[in-house]
Residue frames as qw, qx, qy, qz and C-alpha x, y, z in Angstrom:
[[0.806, -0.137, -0.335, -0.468, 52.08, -29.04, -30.48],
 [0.623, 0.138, -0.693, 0.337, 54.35, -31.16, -28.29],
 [0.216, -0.162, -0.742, 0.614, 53.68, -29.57, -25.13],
 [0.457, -0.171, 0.022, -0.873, 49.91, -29.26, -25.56],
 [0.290, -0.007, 0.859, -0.423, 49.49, -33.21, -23.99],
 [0.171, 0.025, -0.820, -0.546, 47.99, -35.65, -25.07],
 [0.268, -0.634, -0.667, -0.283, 44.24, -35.58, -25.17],
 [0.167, -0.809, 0.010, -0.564, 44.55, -31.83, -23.77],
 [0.685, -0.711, -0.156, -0.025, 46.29, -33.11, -20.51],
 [0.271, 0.827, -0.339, 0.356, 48.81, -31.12, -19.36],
 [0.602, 0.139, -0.512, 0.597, 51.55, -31.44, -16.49],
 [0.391, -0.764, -0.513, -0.026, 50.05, -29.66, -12.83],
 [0.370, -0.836, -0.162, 0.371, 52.71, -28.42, -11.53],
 [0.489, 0.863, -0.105, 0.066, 54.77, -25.48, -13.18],
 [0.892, 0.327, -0.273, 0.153, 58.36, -25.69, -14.00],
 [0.051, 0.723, -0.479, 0.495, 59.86, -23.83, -11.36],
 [0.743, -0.458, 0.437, -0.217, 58.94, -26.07, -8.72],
 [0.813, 0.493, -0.308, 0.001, 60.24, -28.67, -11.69],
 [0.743, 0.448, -0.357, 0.346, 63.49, -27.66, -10.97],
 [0.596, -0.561, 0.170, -0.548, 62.95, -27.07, -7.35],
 [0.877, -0.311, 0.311, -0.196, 62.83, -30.42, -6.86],
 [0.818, 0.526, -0.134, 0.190, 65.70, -31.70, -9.72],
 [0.238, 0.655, -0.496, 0.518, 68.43, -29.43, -7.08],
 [0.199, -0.532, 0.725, -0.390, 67.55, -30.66, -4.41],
 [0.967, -0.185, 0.172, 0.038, 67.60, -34.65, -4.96],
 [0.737, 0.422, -0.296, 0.437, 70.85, -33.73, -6.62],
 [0.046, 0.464, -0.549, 0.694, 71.97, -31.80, -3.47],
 [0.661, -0.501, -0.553, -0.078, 70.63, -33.65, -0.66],
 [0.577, -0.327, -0.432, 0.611, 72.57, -32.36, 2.13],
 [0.170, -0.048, -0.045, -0.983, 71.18, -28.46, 1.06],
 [0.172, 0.602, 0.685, -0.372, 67.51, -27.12, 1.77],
 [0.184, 0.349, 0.336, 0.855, 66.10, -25.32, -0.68],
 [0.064, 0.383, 0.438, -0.811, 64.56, -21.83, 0.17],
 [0.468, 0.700, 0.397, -0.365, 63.33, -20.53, -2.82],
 [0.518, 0.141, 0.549, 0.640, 64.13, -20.31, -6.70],
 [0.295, 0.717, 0.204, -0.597, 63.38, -17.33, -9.36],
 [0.774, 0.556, 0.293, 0.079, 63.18, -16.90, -12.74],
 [0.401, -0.531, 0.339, 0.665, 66.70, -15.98, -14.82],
 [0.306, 0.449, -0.311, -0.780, 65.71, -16.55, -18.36],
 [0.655, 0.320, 0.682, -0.059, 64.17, -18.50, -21.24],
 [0.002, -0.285, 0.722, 0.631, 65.01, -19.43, -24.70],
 [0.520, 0.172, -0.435, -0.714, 62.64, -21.23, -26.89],
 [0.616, 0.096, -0.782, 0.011, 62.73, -24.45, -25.46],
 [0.582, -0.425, -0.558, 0.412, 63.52, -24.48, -21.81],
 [0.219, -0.892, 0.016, -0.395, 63.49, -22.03, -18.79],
 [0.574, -0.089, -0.591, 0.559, 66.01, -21.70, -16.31],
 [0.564, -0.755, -0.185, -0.278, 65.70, -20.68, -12.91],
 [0.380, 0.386, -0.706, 0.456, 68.11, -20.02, -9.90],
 [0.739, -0.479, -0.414, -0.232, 67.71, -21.91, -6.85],
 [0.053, 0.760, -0.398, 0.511, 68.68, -20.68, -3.55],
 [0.887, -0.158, -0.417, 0.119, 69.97, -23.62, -1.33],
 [0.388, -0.786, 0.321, -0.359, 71.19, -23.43, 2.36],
 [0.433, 0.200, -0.796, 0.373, 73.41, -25.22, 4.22],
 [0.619, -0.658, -0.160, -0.398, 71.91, -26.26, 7.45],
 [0.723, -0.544, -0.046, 0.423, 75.39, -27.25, 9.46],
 [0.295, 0.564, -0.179, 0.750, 77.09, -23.86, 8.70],
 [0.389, -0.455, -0.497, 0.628, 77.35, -22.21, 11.95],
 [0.111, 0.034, 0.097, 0.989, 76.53, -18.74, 10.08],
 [0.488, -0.204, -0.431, -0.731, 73.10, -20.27, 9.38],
 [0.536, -0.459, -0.665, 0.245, 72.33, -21.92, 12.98],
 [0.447, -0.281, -0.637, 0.562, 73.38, -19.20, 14.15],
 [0.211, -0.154, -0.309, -0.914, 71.27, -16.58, 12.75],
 [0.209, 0.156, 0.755, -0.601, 67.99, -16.34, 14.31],
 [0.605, 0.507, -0.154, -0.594, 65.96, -14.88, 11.30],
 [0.459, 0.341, -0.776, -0.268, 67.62, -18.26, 8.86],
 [0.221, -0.277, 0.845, -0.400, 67.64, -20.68, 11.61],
 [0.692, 0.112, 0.529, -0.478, 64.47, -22.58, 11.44],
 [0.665, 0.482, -0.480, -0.307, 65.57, -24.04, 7.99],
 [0.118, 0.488, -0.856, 0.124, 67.93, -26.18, 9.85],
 [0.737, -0.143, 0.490, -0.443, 65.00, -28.14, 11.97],
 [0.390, 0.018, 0.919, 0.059, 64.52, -31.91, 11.08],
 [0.398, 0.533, 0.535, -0.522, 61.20, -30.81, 9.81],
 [0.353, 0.804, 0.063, -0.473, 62.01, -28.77, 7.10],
 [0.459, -0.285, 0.745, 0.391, 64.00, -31.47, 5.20],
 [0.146, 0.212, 0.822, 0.508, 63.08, -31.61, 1.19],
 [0.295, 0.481, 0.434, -0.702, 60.58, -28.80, 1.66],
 [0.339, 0.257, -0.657, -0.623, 60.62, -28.85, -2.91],
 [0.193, -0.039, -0.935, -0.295, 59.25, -32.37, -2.89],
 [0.013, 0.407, 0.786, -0.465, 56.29, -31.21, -0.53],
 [0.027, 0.665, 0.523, 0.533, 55.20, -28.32, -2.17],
 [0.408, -0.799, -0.327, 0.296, 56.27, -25.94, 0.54],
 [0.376, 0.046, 0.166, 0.910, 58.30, -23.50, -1.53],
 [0.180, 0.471, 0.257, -0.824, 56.63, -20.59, -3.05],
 [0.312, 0.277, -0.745, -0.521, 56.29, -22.34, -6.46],
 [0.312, -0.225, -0.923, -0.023, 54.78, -25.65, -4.81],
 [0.082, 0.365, 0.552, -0.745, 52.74, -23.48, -3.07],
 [0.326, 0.450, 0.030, -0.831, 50.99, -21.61, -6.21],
 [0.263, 0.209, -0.811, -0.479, 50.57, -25.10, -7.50],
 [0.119, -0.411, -0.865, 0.260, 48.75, -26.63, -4.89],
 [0.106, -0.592, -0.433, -0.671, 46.51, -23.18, -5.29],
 [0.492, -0.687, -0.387, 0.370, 47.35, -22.25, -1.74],
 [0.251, 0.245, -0.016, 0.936, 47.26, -18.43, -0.84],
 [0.007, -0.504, -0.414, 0.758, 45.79, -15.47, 0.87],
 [0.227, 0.234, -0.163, -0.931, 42.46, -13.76, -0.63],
 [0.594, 0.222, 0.365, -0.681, 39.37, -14.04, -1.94],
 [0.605, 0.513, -0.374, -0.479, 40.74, -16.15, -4.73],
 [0.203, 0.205, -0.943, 0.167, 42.11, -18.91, -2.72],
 [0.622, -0.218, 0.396, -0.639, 38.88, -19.54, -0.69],
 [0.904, -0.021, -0.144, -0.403, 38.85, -23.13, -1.97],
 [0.628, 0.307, -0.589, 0.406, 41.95, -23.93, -0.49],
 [0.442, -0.663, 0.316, -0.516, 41.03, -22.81, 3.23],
 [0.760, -0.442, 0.466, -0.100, 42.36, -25.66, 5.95],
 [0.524, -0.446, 0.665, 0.289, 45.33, -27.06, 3.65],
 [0.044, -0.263, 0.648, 0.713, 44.30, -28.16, 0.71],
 [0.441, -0.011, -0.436, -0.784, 41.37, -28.42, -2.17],
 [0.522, -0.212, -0.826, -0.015, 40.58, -31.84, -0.62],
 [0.213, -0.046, -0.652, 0.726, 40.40, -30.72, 2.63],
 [0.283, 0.112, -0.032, -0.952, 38.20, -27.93, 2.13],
 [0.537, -0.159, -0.380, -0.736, 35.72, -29.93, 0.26],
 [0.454, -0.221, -0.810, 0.298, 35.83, -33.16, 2.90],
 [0.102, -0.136, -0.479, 0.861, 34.84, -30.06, 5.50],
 [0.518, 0.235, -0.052, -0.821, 32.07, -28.27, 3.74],
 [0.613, -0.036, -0.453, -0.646, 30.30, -31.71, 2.83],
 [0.451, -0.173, -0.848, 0.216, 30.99, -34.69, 5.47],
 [0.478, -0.595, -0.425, -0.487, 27.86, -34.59, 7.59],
 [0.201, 0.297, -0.662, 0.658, 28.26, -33.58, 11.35],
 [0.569, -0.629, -0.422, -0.320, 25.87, -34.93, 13.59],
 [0.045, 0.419, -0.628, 0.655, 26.98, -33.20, 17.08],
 [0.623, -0.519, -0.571, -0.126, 25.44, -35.37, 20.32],
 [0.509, -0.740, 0.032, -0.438, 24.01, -34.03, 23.23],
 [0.557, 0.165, -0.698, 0.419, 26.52, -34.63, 26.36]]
């Protein structure tokens, strides 16, 4: 009964991204790539999370790794740009994501209802 939330409201995003984001404010100076599932006990789940350096020289200098290192891709966990924060925000490919087209749920509906009035030039 504890983690059925009070008045039926639950927690959004699931726990992998959880701890997604728990490694890396505790590692700041890693990027996380992506986490998976290792096991689970009654209580908790655990998960391993797979964190890059970005000033190794093995990983600059890889061409395939490389693009972790940009400026850009700092705290990608706390955005929701893993694969976890990704299947929270209900963003994916198929006929089952269609209400996520152009970024997110908001987006989508802001598109399909704000009124375009196109003038003549």
């Amino acid at each position: 009964p504890t983690n059925q939330g009070s008045k039926q409201r639950k927690f959004q995003r699931n726990l992998q991204s959880v701890a997604e984001e728990r490694v890396g404010r505790h590692c700041g100076a890693l990027r996380v790539l992506n986490s998976y599932w290792v096991a689970q006990d009654a209580t908790y789940k655990y998960y391993e999370v797979i964190l890059l350096d970005p000033m190794h020289k093995a990983v600059r200098r890889d061409p395939k790794m490389n693009w972790i290192c940009q400026g850009v891709m700092k705290h990608r966990e706390m955005r929701g740009m893993t694969a976890a924060g990704r299947r929270s925000r209900g963003l994916g490919k198929g006929h089952g994501y269609s209400k996520t087209i152009g970024g997110s749920r908001r987006a989508c509906w802001k598109r399909q209802n704000m009124l375009k009035l196109h003038r003549k030039r």
